[in-house]
TORMARKE-713977 format. One record per residue (C-alpha): residue number from 1; y negated, z negated, x negated. Coordinates in pm, 1 decimal. Each point is the difference from the previous one (the first is absolute). Layout:
<recs>
<rec><nr>NUM</nr><py>Y</py><pz>Z</pz><px>X</px></rec>
...
</recs>
This chain:
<recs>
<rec><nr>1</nr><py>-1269.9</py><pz>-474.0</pz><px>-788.8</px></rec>
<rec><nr>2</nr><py>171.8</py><pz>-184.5</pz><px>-302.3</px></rec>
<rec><nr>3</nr><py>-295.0</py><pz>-228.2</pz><px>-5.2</px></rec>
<rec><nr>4</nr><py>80.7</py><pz>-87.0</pz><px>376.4</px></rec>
<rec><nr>5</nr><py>399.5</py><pz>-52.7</pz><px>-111.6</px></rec>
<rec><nr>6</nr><py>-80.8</py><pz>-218.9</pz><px>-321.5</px></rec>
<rec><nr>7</nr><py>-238.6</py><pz>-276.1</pz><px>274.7</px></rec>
<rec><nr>8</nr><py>306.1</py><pz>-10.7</pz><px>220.0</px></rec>
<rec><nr>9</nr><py>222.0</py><pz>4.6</pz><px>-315.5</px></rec>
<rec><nr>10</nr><py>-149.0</py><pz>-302.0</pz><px>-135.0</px></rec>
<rec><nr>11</nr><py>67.3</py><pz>-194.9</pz><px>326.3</px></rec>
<rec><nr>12</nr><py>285.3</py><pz>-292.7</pz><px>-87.2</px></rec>
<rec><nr>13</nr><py>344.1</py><pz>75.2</pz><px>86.5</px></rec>
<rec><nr>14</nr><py>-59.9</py><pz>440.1</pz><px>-25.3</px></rec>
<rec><nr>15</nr><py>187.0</py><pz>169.3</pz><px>-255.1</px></rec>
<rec><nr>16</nr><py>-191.5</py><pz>308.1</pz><px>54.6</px></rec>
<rec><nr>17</nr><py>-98.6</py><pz>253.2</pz><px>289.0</px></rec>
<rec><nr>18</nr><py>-2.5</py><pz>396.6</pz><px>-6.4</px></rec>
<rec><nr>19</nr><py>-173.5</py><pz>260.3</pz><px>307.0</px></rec>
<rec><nr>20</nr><py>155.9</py><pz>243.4</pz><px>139.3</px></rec>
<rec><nr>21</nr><py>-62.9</py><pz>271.2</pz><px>196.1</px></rec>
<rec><nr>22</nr><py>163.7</py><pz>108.7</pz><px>347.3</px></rec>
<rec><nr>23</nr><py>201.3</py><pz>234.2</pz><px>-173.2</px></rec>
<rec><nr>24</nr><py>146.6</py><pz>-269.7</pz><px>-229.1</px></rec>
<rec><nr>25</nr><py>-216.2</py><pz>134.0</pz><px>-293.2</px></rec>
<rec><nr>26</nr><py>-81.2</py><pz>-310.2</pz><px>-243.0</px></rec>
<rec><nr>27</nr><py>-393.5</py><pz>-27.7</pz><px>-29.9</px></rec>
<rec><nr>28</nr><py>-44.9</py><pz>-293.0</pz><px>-188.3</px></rec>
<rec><nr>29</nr><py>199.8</py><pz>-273.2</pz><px>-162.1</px></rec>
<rec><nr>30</nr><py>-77.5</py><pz>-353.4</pz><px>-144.3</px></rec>
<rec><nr>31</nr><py>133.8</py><pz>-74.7</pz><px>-244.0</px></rec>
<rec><nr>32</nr><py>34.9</py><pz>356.6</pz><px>-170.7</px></rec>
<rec><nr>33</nr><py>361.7</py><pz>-69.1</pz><px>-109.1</px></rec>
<rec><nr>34</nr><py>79.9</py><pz>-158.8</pz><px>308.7</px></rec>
<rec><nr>35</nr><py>345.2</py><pz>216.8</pz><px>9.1</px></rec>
<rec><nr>36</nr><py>93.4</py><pz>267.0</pz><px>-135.7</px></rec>
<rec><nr>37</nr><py>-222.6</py><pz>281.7</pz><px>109.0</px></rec>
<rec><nr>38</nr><py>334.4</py><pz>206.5</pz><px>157.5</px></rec>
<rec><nr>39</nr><py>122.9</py><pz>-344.4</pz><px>193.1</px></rec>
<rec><nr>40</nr><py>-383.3</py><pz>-31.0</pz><px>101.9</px></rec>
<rec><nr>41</nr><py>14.0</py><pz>343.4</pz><px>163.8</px></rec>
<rec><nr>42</nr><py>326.1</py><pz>-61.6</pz><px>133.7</px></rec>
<rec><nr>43</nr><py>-139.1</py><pz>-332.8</pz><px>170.1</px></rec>
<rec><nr>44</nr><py>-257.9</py><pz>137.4</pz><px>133.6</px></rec>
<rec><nr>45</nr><py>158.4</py><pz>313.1</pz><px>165.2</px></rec>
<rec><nr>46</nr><py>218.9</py><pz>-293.9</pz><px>184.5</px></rec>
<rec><nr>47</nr><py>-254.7</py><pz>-138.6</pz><px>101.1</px></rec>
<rec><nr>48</nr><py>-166.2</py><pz>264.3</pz><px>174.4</px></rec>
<rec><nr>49</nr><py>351.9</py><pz>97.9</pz><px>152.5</px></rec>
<rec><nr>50</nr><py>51.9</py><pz>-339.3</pz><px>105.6</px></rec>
<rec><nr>51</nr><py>-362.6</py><pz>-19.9</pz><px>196.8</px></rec>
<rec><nr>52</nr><py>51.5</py><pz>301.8</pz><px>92.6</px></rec>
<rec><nr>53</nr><py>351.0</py><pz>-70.1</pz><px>152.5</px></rec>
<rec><nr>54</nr><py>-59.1</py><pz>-351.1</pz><px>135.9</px></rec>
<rec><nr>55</nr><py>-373.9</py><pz>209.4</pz><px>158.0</px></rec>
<rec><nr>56</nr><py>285.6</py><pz>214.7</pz><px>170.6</px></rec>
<rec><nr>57</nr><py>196.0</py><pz>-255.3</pz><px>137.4</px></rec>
<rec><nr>58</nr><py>-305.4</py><pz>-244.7</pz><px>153.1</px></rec>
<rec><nr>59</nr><py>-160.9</py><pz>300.9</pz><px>123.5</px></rec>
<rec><nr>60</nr><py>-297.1</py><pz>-153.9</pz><px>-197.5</px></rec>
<rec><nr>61</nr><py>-119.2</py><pz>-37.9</pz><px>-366.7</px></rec>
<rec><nr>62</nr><py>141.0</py><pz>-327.1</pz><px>-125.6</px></rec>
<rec><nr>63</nr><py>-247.0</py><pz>-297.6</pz><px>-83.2</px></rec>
<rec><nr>64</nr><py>162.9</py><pz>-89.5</pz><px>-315.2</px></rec>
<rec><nr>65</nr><py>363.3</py><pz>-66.0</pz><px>-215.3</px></rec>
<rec><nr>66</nr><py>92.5</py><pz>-303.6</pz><px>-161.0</px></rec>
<rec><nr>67</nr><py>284.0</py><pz>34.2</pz><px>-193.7</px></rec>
<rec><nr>68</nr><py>131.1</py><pz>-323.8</pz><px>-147.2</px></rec>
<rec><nr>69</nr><py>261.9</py><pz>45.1</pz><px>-259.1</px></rec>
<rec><nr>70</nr><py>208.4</py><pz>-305.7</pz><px>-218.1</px></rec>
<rec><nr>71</nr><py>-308.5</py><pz>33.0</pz><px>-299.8</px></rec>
<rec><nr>72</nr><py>-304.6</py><pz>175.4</pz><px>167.3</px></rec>
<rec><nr>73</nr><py>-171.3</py><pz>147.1</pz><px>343.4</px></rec>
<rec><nr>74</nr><py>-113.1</py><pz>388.5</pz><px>28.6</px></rec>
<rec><nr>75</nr><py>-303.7</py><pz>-83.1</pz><px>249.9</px></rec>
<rec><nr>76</nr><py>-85.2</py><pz>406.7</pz><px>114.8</px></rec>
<rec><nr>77</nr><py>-303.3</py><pz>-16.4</pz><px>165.8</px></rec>
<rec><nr>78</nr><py>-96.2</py><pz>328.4</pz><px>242.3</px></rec>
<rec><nr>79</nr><py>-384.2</py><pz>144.4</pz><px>-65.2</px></rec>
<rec><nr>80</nr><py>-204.6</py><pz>307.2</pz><px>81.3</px></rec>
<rec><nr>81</nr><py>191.4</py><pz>263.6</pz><px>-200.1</px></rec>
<rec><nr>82</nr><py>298.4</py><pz>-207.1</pz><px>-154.8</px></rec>
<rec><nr>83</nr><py>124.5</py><pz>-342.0</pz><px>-74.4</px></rec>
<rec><nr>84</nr><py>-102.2</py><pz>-288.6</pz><px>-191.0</px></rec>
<rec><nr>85</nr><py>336.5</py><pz>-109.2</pz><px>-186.7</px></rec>
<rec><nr>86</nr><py>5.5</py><pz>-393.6</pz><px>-170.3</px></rec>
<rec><nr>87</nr><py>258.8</py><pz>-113.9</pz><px>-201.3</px></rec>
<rec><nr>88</nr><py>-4.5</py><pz>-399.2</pz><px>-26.6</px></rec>
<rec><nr>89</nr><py>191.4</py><pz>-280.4</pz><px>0.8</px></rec>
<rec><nr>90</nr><py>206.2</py><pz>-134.6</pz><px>298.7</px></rec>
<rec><nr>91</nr><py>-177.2</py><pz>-310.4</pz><px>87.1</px></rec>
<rec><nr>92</nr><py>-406.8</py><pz>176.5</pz><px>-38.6</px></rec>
<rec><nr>93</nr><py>-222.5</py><pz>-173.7</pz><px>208.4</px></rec>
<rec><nr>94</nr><py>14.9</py><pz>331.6</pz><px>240.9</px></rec>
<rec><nr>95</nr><py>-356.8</py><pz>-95.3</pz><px>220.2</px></rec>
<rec><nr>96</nr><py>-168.7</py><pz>-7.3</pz><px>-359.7</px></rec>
<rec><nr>97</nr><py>145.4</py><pz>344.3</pz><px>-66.8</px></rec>
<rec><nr>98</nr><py>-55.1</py><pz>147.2</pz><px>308.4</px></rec>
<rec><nr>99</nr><py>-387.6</py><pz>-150.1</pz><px>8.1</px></rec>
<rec><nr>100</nr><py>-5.2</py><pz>209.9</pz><px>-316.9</px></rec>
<rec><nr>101</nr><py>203.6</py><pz>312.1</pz><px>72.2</px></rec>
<rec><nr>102</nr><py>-222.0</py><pz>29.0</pz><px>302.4</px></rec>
<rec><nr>103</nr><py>-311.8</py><pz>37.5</pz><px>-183.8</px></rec>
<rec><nr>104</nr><py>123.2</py><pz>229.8</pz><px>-297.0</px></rec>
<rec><nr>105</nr><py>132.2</py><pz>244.2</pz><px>236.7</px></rec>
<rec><nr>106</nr><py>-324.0</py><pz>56.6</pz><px>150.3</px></rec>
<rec><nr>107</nr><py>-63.8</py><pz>99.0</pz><px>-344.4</px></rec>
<rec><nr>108</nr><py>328.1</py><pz>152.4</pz><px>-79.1</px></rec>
<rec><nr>109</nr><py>-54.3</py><pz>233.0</pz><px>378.0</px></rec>
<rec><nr>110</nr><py>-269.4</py><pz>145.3</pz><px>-163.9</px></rec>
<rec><nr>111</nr><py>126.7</py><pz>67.7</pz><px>-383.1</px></rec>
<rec><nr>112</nr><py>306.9</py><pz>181.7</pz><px>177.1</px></rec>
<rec><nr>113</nr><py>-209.4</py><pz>231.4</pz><px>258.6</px></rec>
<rec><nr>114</nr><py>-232.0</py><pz>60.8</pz><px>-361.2</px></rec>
<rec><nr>115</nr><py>301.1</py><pz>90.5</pz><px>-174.8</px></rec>
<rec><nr>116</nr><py>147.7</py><pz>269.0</pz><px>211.8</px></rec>
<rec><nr>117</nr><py>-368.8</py><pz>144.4</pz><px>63.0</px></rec>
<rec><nr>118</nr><py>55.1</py><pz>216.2</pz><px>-403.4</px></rec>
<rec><nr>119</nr><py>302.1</py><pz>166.5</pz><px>120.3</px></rec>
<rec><nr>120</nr><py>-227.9</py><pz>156.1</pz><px>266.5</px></rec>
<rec><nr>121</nr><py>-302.7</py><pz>52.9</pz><px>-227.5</px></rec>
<rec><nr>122</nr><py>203.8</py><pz>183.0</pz><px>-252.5</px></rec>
<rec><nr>123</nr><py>142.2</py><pz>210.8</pz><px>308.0</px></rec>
<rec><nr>124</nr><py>-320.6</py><pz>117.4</pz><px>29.0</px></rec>
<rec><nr>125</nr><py>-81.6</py><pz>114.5</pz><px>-382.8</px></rec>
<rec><nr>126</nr><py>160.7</py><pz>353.4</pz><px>82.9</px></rec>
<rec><nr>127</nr><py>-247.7</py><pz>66.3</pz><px>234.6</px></rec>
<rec><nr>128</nr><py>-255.1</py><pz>-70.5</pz><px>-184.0</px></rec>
<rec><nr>129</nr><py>66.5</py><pz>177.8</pz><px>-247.1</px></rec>
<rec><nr>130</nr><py>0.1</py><pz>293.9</pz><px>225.2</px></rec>
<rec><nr>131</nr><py>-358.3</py><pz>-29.9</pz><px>76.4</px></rec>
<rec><nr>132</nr><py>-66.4</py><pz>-14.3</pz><px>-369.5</px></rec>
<rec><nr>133</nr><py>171.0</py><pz>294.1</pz><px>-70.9</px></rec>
<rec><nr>134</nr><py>-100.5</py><pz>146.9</pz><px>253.9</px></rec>
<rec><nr>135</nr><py>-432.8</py><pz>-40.6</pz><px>-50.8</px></rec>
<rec><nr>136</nr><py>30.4</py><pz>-23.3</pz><px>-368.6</px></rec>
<rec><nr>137</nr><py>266.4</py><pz>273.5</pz><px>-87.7</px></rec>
<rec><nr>138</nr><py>36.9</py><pz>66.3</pz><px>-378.7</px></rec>
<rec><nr>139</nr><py>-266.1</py><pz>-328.0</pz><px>-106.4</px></rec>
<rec><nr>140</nr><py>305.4</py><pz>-212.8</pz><px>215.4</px></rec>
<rec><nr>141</nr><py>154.2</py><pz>-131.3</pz><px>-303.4</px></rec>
<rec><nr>142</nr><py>-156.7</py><pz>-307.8</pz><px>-76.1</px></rec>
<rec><nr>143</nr><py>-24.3</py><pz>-103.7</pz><px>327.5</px></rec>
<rec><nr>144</nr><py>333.7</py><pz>64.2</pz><px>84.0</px></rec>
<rec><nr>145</nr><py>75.5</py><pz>-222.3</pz><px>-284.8</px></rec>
<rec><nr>146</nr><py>-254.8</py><pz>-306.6</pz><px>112.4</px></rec>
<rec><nr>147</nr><py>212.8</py><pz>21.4</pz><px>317.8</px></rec>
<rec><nr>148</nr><py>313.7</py><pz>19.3</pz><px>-92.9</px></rec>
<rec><nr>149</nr><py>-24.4</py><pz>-347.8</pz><px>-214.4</px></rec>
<rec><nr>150</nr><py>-229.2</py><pz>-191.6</pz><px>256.8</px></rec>
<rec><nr>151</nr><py>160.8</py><pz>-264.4</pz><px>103.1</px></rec>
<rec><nr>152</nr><py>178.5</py><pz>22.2</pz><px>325.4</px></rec>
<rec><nr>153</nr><py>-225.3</py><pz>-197.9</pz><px>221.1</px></rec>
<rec><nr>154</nr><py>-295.2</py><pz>39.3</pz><px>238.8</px></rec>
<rec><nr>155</nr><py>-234.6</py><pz>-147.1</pz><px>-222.7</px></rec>
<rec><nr>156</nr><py>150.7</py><pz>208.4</pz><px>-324.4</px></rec>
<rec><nr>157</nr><py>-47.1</py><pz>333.5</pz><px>198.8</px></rec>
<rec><nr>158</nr><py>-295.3</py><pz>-80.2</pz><px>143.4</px></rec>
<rec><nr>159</nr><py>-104.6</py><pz>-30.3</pz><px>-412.1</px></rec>
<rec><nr>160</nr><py>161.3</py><pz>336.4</pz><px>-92.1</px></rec>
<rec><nr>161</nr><py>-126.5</py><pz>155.5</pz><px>282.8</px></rec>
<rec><nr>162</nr><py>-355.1</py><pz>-145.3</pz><px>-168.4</px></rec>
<rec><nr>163</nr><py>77.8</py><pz>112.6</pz><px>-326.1</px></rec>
<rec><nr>164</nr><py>97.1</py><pz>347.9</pz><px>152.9</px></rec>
<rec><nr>165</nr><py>-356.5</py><pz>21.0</pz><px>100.5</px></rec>
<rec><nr>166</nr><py>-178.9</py><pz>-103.0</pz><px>-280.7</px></rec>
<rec><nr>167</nr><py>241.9</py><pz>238.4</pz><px>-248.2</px></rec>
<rec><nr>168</nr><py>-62.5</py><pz>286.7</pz><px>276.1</px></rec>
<rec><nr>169</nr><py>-388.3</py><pz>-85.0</pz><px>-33.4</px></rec>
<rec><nr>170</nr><py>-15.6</py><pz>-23.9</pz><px>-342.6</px></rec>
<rec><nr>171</nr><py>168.4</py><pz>328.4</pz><px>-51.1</px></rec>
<rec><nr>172</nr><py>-69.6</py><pz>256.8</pz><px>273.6</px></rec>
<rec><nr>173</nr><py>-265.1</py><pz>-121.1</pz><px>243.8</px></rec>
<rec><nr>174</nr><py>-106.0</py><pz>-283.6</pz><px>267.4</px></rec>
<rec><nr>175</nr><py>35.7</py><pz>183.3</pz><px>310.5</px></rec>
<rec><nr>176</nr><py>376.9</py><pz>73.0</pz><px>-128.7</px></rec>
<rec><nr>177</nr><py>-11.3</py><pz>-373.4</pz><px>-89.2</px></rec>
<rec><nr>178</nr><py>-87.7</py><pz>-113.8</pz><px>349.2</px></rec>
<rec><nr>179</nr><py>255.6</py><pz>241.0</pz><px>160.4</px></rec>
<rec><nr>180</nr><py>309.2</py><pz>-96.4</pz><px>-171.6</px></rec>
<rec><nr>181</nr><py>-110.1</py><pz>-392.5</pz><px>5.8</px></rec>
<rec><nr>182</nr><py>-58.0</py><pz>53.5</pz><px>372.7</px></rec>
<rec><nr>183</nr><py>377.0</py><pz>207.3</pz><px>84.5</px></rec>
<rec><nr>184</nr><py>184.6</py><pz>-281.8</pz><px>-216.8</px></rec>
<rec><nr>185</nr><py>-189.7</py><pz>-273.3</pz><px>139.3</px></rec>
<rec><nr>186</nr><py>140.4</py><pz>108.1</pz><px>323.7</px></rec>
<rec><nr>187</nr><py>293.9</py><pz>10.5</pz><px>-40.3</px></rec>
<rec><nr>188</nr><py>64.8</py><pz>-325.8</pz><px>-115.2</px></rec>
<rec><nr>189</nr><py>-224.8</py><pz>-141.5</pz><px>275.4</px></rec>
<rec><nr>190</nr><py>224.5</py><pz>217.0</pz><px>267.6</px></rec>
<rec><nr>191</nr><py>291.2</py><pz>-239.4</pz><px>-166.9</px></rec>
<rec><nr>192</nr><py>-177.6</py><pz>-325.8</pz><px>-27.4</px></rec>
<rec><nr>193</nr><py>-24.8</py><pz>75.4</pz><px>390.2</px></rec>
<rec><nr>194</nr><py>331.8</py><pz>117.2</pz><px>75.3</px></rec>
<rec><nr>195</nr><py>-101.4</py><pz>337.6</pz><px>146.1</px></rec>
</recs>
């Protein structure tokens, strides 16, 4: 995502950009010391109130807001997930910007949806490590450890849930192996799925 920020960072005339999500939760920002990280979070709350509020009173999602103040412009364009804020001068050549706000937040769409996908992984950990416990009993340990750091993402359970296997192999036996490789697997393909 902050590879995305720094290409429409570097166009002439932007100060910097930062992501948000819906919720007004900062994703990303460009530069890193932008603003201060409490006035970031503050700005970007607003912003999702302010959508949010002029959403409510068009009885549809706003295209855009251009905010042109004495020294700068807040450009807060609305994406998949959240909004694409700008910060640049007053007279930016806007169709430039646009032309290249409209292809990072094809980009930036996707980051976003990515980002929120580890707060559901990691719901699912606990479950998981239910089925561990629950085929492997006292030789749980270690694997209750592999899943507890795995990172919080499909791909970084899908690996633990590997590991799992290979540690439950190595130790007690392959048909115990392919069981407990085969319950976890499910589970996170029953949440990849959304049933």
């Amino acid at each position: 995502m902050l590879e995305t920020l720094k290409e429409i960072s570097a166009v002439d005339g932007v100060a910097g950009a930062f992501v948000c999500d819906a919720q007004g939760t900062v994703r990303a920002t460009d530069p890193p010391n932008l603003f201060e990280p409490q006035a970031l979070a503050a700005a970007a709350q607003t912003v999702g109130r302010t959508m949010a509020a002029v959403a409510d009173s068009l009885g549809q999602a706003p295209g855009e807001l251009d905010l042109l103040y004495a020294d700068s412009r807040l450009l807060v364009l609305p994406m998949e997930g959240g909004h694409l804020c700008l910060m640049c001068v007053p007279q930016i050549n806007m169709a430039l910007l646009k032309l290249r706000a409209n292809l990072a937040i094809k980009t930036l769409q996707a980051q976003v949806a990515q980002a929120g996908q580890p707060q559901a992984f990691a719901a699912l950990v606990p479950r998981l490590q239910e089925i561990v416990r629950e085929l492997l009993g006292e030789k749980a340990a270690k694997p209750l450890e592999i899943l507890a750091v795995a990172d919080p993402t499909r791909e970084g359970l899908t690996a633990a849930c590997d590991e799992v296997g290979r540690f439950t192999r190595l130790f007690l036996n392959k048909a115990k192996a392919d069981d407990v490789t085969q319950r976890l697997r499910a589970v996170l393909d029953a949440s990849s799925t959304g049933s």
